[in-house]
LUMDO-104096 format. One record per atom (N, C-alpha, C): atom name; residue number from 1; x, z, y. Coordinates in nm, 2 decimals. Each point is the difference from the previous one (the first is absolute). Layout:
BEGIN
+-------+-----+--------+--------+--------+
| atomo | num |     px |     pz |     py |
+-------+-----+--------+--------+--------+
|    CA | NUM |      X |      Z |      Y |
...
+-------+-----+--------+--------+--------+
***
This chain:
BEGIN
+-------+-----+--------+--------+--------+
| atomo | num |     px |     pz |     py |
+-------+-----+--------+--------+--------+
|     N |   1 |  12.84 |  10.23 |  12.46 |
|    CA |   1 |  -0.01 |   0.05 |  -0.13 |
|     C |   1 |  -0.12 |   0.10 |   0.00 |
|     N |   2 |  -0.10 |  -0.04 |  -0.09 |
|    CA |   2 |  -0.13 |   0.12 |  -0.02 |
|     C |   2 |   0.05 |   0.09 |  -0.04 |
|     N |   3 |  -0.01 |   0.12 |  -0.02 |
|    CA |   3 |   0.04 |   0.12 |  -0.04 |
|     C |   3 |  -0.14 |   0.01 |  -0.07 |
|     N |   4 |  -0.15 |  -0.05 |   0.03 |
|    CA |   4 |  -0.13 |   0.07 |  -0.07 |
|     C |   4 |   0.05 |  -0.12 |  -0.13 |
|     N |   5 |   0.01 |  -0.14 |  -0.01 |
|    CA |   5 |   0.09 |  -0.13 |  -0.07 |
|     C |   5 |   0.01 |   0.11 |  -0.11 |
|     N |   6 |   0.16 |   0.07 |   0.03 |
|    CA |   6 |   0.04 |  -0.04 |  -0.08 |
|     C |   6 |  -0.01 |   0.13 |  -0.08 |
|     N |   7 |  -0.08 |   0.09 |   0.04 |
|    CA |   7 |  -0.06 |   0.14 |  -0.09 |
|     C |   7 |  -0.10 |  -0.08 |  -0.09 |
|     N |   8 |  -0.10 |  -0.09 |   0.05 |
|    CA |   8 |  -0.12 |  -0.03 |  -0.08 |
|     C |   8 |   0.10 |  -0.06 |  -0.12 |
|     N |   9 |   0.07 |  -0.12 |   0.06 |
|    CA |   9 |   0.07 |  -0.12 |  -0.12 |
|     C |   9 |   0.14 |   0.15 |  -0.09 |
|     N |  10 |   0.02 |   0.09 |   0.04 |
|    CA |  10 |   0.09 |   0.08 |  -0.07 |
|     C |  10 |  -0.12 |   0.08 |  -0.12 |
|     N |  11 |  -0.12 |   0.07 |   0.07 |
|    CA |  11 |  -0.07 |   0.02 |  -0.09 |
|     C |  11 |  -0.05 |  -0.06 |  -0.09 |
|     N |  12 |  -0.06 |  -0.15 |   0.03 |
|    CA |  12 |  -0.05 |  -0.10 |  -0.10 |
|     C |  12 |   0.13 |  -0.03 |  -0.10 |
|     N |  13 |   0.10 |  -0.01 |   0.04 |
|    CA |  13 |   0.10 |  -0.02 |  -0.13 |
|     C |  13 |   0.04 |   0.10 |  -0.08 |
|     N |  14 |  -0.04 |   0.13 |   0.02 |
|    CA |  14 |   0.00 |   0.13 |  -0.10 |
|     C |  14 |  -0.16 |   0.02 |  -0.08 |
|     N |  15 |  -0.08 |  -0.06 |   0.07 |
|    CA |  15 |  -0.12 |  -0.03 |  -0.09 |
|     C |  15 |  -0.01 |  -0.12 |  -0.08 |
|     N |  16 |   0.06 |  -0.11 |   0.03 |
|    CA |  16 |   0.01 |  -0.11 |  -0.07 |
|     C |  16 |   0.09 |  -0.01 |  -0.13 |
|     N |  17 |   0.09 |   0.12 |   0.05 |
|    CA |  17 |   0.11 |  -0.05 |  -0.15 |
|     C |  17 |  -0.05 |   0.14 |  -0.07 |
|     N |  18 |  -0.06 |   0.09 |   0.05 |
|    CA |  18 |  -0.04 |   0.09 |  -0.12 |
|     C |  18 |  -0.15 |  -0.07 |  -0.05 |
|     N |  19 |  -0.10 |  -0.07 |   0.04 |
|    CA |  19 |  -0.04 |  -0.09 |  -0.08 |
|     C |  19 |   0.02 |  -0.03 |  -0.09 |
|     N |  20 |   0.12 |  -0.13 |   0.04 |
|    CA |  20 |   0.05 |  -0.09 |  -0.09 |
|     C |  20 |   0.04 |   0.08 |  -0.12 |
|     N |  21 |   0.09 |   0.11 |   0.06 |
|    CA |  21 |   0.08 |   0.02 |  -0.13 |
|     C |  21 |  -0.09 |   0.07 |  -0.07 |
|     N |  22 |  -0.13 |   0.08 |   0.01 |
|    CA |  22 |  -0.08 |   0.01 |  -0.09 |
|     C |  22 |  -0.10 |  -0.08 |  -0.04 |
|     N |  23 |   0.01 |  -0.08 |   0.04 |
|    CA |  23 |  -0.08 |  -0.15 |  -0.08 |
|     C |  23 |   0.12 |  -0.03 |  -0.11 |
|     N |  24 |   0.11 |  -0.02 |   0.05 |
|    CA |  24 |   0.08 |  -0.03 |  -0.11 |
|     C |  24 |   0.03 |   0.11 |  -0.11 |
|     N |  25 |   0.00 |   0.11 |   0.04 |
|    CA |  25 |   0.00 |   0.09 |  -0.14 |
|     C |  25 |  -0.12 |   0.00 |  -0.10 |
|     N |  26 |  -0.14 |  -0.01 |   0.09 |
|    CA |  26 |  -0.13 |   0.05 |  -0.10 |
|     C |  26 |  -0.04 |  -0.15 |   0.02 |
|     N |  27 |   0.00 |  -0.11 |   0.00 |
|    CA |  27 |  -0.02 |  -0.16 |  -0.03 |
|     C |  27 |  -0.04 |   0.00 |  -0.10 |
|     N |  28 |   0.09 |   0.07 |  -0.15 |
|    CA |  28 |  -0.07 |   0.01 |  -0.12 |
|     C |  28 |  -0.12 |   0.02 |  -0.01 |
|     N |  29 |  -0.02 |   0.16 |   0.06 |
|    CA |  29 |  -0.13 |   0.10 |  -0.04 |
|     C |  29 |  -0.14 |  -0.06 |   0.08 |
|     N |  30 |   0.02 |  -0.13 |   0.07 |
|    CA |  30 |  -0.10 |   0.02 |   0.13 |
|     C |  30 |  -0.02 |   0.09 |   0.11 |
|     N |  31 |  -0.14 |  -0.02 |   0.05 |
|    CA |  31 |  -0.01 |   0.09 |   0.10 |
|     C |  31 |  -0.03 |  -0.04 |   0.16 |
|     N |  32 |  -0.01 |   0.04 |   0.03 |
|    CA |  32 |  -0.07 |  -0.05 |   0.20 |
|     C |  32 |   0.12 |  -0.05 |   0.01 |
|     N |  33 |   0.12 |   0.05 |  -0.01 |
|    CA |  33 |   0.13 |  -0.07 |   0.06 |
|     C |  33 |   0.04 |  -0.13 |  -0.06 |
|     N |  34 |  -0.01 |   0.00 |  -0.10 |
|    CA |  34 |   0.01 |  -0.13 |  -0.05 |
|     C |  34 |  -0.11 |  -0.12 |   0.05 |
|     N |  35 |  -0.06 |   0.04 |   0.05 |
|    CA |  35 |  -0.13 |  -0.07 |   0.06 |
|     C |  35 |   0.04 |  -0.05 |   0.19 |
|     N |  36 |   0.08 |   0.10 |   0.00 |
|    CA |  36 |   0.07 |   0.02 |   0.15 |
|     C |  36 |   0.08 |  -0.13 |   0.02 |
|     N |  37 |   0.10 |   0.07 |  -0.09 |
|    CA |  37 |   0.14 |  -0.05 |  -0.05 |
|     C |  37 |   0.06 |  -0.09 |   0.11 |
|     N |  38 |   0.12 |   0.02 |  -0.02 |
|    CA |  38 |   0.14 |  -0.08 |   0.14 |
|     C |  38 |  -0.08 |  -0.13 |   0.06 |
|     N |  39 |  -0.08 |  -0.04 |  -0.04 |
|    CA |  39 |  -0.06 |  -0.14 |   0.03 |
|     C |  39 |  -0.09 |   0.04 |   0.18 |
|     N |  40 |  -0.10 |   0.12 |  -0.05 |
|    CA |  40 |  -0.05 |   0.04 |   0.10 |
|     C |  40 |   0.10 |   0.08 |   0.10 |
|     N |  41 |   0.10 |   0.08 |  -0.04 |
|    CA |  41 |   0.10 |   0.04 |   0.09 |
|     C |  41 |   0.10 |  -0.11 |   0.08 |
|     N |  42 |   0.03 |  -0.10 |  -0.01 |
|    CA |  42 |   0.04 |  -0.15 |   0.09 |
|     C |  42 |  -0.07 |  -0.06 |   0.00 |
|     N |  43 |  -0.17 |   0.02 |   0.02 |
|    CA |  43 |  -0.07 |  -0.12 |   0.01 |
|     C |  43 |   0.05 |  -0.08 |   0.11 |
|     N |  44 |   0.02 |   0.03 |   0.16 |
|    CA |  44 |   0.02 |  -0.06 |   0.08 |
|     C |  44 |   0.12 |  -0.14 |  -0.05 |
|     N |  45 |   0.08 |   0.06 |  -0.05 |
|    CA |  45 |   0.11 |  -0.07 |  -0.04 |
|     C |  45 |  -0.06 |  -0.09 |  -0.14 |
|     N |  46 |  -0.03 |   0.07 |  -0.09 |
|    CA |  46 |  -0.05 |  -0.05 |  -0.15 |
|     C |  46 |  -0.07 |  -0.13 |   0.01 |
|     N |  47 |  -0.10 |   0.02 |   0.06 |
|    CA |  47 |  -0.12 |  -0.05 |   0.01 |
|     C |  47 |   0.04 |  -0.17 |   0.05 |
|     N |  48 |   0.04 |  -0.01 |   0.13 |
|    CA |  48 |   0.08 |  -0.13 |   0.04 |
|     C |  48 |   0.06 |  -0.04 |  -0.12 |
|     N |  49 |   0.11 |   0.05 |  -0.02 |
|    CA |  49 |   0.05 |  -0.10 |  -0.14 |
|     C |  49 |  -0.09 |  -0.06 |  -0.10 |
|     N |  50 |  -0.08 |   0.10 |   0.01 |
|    CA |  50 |  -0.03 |  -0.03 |  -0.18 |
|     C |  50 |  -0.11 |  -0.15 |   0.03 |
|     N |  51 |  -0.06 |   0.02 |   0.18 |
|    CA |  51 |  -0.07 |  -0.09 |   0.00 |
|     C |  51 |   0.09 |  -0.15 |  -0.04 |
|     N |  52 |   0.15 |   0.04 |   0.07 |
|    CA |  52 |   0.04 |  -0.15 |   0.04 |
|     C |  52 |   0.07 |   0.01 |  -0.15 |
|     N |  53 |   0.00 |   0.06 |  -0.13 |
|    CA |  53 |   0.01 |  -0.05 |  -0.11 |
|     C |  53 |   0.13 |   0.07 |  -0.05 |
|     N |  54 |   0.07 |   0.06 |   0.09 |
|    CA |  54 |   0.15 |   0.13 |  -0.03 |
|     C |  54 |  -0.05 |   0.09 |  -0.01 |
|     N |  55 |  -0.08 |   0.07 |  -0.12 |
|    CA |  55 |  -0.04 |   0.13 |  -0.06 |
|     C |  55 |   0.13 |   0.06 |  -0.02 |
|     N |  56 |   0.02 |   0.11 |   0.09 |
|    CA |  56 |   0.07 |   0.10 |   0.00 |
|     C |  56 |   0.03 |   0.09 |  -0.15 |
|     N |  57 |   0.13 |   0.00 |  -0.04 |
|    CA |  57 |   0.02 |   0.04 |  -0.14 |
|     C |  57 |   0.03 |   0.16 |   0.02 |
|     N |  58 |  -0.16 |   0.09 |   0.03 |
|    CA |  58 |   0.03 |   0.17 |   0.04 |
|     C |  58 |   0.01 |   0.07 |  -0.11 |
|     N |  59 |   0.02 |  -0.05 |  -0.15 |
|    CA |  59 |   0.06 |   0.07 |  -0.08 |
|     C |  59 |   0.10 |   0.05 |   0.01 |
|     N |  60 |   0.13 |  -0.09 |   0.15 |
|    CA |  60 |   0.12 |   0.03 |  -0.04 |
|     C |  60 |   0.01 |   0.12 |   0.12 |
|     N |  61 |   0.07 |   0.07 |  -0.02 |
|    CA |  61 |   0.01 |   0.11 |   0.10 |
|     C |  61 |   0.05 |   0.02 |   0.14 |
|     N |  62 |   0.13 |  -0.13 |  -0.02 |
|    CA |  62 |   0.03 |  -0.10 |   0.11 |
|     C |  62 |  -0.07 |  -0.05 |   0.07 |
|     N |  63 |  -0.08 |  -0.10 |  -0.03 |
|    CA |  63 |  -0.09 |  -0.08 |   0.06 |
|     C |  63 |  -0.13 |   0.10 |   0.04 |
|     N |  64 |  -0.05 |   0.10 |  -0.06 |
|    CA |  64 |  -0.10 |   0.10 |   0.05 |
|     C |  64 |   0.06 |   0.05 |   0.08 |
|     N |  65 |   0.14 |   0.06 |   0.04 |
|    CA |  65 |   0.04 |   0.08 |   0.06 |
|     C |  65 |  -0.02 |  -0.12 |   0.18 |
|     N |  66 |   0.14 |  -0.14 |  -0.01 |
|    CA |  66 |  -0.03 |  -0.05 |   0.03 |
|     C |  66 |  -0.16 |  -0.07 |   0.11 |
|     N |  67 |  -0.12 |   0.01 |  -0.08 |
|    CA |  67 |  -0.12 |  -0.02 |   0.03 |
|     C |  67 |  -0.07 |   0.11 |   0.08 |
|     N |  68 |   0.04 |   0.11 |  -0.07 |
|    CA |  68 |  -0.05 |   0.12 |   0.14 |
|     C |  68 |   0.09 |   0.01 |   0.08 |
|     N |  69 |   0.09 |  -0.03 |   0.05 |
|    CA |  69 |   0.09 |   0.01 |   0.12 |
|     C |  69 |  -0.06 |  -0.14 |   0.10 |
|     N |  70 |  -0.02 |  -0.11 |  -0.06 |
|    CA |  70 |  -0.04 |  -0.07 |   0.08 |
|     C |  70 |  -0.16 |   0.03 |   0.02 |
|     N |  71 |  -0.07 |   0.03 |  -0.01 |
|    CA |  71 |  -0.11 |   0.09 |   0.00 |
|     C |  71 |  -0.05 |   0.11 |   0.08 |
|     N |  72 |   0.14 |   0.10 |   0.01 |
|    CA |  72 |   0.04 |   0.08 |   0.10 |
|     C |  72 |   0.01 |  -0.06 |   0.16 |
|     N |  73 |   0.11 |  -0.11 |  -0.04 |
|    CA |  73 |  -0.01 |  -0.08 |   0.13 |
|     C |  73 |  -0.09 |  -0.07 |   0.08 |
|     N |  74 |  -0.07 |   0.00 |  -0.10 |
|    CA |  74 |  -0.19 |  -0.09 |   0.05 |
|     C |  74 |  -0.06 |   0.15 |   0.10 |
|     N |  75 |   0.03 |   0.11 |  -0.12 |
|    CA |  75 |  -0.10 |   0.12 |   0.07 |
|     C |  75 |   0.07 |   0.05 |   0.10 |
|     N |  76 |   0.12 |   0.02 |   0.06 |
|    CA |  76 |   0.07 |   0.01 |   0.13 |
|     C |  76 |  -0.07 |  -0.10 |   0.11 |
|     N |  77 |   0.03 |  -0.16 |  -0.03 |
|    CA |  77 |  -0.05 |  -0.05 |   0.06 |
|     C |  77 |  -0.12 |   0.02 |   0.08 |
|     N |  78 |  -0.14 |   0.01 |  -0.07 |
|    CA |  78 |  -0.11 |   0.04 |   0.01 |
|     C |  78 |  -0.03 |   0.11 |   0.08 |
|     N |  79 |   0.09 |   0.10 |  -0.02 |
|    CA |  79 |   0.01 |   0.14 |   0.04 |
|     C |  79 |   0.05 |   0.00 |   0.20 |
|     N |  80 |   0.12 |  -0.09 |  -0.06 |
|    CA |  80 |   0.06 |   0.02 |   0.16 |
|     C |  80 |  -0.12 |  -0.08 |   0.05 |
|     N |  81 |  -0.03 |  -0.12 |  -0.03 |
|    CA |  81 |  -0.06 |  -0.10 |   0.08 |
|     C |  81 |  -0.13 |   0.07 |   0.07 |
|     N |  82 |  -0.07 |   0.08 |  -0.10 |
|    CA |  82 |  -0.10 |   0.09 |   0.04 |
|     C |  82 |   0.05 |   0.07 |   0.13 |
|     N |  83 |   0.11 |   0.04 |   0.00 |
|    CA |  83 |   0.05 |   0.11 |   0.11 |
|     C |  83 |   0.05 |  -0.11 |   0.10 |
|     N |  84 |   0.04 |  -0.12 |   0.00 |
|    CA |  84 |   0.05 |  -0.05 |   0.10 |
|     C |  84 |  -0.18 |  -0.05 |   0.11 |
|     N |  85 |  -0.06 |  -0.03 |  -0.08 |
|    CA |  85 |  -0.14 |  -0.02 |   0.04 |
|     C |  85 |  -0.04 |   0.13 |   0.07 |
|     N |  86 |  -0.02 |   0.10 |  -0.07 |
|    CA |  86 |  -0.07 |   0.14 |   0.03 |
|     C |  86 |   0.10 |   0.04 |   0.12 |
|     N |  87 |   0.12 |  -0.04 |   0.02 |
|    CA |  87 |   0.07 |   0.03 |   0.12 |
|     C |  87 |  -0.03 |  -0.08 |   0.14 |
|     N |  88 |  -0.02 |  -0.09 |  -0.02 |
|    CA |  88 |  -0.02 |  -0.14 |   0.06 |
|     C |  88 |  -0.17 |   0.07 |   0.07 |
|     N |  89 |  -0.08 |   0.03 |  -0.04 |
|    CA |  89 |  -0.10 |   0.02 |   0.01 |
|     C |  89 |  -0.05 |   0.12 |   0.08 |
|     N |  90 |   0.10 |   0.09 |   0.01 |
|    CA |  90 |  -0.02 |   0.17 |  -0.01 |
|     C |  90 |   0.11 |   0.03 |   0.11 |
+-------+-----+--------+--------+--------+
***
């Protein structure tokens, strides 16, 4: 278990859902976040689907919620794997 994992993927999911949730409140008004919006916060996740034609429905707060946790789990991934290399190496 990373311990660096799972601070990065702990902090990315407190910046991702305060994002979101302010994309979803100011969505009306515009603004850079709305430009942002949940789509760029699970790209890693988002982005695959939407190629293979399952556009992710992130209006719903479930399925956003949902989409940054598996998202989180991409950025753990990445994180440890970095540290299993950088250990391996060092």
């Amino acid at each position: 278990m990373s311990r660096a994992g799972l601070w990065v993927a702990g902090v990315y999911v407190l910046a991702a859902s305060w994002i979101s949730i302010l994309d979803a409140r100011d969505s009306a008004k515009g603004g850079i976040l709305t430009m942002i919006g949940a789509f760029f916060v699970t790209f890693p996740v988002s982005a695959p689907l939407s190629m293979v034609g399952m556009e992710p429905k992130l209006e719903s707060p479930f399925v956003c919620g949902l989409m940054i946790l598996l998202t989180a789990g991409v950025v753990y991934g990445v994180v440890a794997g970095i540290g299993w290399v950088w250990g391996r190496i060092w």
